[in-house]
N, C-alpha and C positions, 0 to 999 in steps of 0.2 A: 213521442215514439219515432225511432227512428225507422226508413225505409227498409232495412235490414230484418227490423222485428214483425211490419206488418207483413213482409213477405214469408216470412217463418209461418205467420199466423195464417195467413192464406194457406200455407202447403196441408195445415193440419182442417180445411175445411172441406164439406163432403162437395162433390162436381155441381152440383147445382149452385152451390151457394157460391165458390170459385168462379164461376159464370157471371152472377150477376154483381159478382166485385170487377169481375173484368169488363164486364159490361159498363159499368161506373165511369172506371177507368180510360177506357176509349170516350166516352161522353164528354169526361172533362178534357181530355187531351186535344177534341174536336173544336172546343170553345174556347183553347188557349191562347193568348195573344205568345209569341216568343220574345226575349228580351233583345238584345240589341247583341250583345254575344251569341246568345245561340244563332241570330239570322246571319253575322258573319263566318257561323263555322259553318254553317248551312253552303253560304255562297263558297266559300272556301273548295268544300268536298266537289260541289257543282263546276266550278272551274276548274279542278284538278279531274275529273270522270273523265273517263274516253267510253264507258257503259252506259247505251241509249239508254235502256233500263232505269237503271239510277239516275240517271239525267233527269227524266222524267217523274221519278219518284221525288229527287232532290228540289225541283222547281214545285213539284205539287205542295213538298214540305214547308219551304216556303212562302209560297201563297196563304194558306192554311196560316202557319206562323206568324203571319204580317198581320190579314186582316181577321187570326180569331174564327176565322168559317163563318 
């Protein structure tokens, strides 16, 4: 199944049930390690920001990414 179809399949779920898929969804994303591409596109965006905001967001994605949470 591709991501395309489980997200179809989500849209057609009632609110509750969308919740606790998105619910899921942040879980696994908390425990993920990133690969070695994603944590260079990560440092990428972070060296190119002049937005503390994103700065901030970008290093936290990164930590997160590295050590998995």
């Amino acid at each position: 199944m591709t991501a395309a179809e489980v997200i179809e399949k989500m849209d057609g779920l009632p609110p509750e049930e969308q919740a606790k898929v998105i619910q899921h969804a942040l879980e696994l994303a908390r425990h993920r390690q990133l690969s070695a591409d994603e944590l260079g596109d990560l440092a990428e965006r972070l060296a190119t920001s002049e937005d503390p905001a994103e700065i901030i967001r970008l290093r936290s994605a990164m930590t997160r990414g590295f050590y998995g949470e």
